[in-house]
N, C-alpha and C positions, 0 to 999 in steps of 0.2 A: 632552601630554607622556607618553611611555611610563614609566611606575614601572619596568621594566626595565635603564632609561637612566641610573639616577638616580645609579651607583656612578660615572660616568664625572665627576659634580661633584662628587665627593669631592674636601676640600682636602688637600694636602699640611701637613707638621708647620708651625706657626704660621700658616697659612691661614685664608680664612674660606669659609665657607657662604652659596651660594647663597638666597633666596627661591623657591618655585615660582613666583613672580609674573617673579622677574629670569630664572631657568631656561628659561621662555617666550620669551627675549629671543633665544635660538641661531638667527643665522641661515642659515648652511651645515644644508641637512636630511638631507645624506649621514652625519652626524657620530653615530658610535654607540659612540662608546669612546673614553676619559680619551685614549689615543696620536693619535686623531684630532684631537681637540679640539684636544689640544696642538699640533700640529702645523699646525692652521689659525689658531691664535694666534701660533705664532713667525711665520707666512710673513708675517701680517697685520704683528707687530712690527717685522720686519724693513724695511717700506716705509714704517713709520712713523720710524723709523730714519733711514734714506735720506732723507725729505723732513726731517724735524728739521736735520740737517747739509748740507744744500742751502746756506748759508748759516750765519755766524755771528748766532744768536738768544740775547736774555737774555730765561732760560724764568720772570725773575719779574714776571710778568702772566697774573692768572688766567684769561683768554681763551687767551692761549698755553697753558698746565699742562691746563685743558677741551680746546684742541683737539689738543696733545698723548695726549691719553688717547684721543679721538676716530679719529686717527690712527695707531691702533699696536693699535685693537680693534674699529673698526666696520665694516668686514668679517664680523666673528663675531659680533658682540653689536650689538642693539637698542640697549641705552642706553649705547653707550658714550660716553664725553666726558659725561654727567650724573652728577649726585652722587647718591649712595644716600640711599635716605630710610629707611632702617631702621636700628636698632640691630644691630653686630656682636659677635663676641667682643672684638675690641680696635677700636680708634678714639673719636672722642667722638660725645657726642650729635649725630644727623644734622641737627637743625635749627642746628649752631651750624656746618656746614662752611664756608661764605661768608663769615662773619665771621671764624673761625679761617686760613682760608687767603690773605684779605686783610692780616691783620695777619701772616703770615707772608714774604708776597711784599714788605712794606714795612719789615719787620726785616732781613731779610736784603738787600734795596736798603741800607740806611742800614749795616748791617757792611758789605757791600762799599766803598759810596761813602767809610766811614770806614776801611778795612781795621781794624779791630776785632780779627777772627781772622786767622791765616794761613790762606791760600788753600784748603788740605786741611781744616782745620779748621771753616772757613764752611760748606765743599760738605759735611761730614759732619754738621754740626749742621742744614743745611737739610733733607737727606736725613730723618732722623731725625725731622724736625717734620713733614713729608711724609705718612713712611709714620705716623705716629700719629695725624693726624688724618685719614688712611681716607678721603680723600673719593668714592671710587668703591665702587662694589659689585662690584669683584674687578679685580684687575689691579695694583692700588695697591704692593706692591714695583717689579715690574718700571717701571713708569712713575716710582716716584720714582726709582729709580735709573737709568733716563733722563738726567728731566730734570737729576740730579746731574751727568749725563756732558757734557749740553750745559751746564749754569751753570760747571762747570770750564772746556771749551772755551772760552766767553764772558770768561773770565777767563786765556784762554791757559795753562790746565795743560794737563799729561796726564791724561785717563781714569781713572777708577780702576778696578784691577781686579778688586773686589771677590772676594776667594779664590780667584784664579784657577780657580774649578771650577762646576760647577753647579749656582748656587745656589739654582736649583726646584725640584731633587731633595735626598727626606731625604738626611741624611749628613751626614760631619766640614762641611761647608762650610757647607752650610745650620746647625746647632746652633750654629756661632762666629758667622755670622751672627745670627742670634736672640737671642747670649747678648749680643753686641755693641749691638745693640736695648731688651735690656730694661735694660741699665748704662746707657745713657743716659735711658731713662724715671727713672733716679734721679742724673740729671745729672752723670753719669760717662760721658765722649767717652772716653776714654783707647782702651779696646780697637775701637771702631767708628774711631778715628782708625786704628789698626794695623791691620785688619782690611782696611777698603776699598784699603789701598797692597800685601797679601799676596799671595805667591804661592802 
């Protein structure tokens, strides 16, 4: 790994930090700049995408949600579709993902099966429980908000369209993003319910 390289893994505002161990993982070698990178991750998302909606799928099976991740980043990254084994800024402890995201894929079966929440409400609180427990070592917004788009599909909504802008760059979109993230870490849906239907 070039130390020259290393500005290109810099996270964006509520992102996380690479490992040099996961840093190691880049598989494109032409890749020397944050524009590249990025760019070799949306194309790969993009086809992860595409096969995801191939078909109507319920993303709550943790084989699906691993090859989900699998397919939307392992083009560009070594581990993707595996869980991170390190401690990040946010998420929980690494050794509890498997047990944290089984009991999440079986929560949300049993609200859906019981319609519990309304439909926007369920796909926001799943989202939510998603990205908290972090189970990838980078990616984990955009895959949970994925798989949010296909568990709505599965359920015959629309999409959400999470701020209509882009929400991987800082700015207004991303900050109501975030602020919507951390209200709910204190079990307040209200604004991430508004948020993700915003234009």
């Amino acid at each position: 790994m070039n130390d020259d390289l290393d500005d290109i893994f810099e996270e964006s505002e509520g992102g996380t930090d690479l490992t040099e161990e996961e840093k190691e993982g880049l598989i494109p070698s032409y890749i020397s700049t944050r524009g590249e990178l990025n760019q070799a991750e949306q194309q790969n998302i993009v086809k992860g995408e595409l096969w995801a909606f191939t078909k109507k799928r319920n993303p709550l099976d943790i084989k699906f949600l691993n090859d989900l991740h699998k397919k939307m980043y392992g083009e560009v990254w070594e581990w993707a579709g595996s869980y991170r084994k390190t401690a990040r800024n946010i998420g929980i402890d690494a050794y509890r993902i498997p047990t944290e995201l089984k009991q999440l894929v079986d929560d949300t079966q049993y609200q859906l099966d019981h319609a519990t929440y309304p439909p926007d409400e369920l796909a926001a609180r799943f989202h939510h429980r998603l990205v908290f427990i972090h189970p990838f070592p980078n990616g984990n917004g955009r895959h949970s908000r994925l798989a949010t788009d296909i568990l709505l599909h599965f359920m015959d909504q629309e999409r959400f369209t999470w701020g209509a802008g882009d929400i991987t760059r800082k700015g207004d979109v991303r900050s109501r993003y975030i602020a919507a993230l951390q209200a709910a870490d204190n079990h307040d849906y209200g604004l991430l319910i508004e948020f993700v239907r915003s234009e």
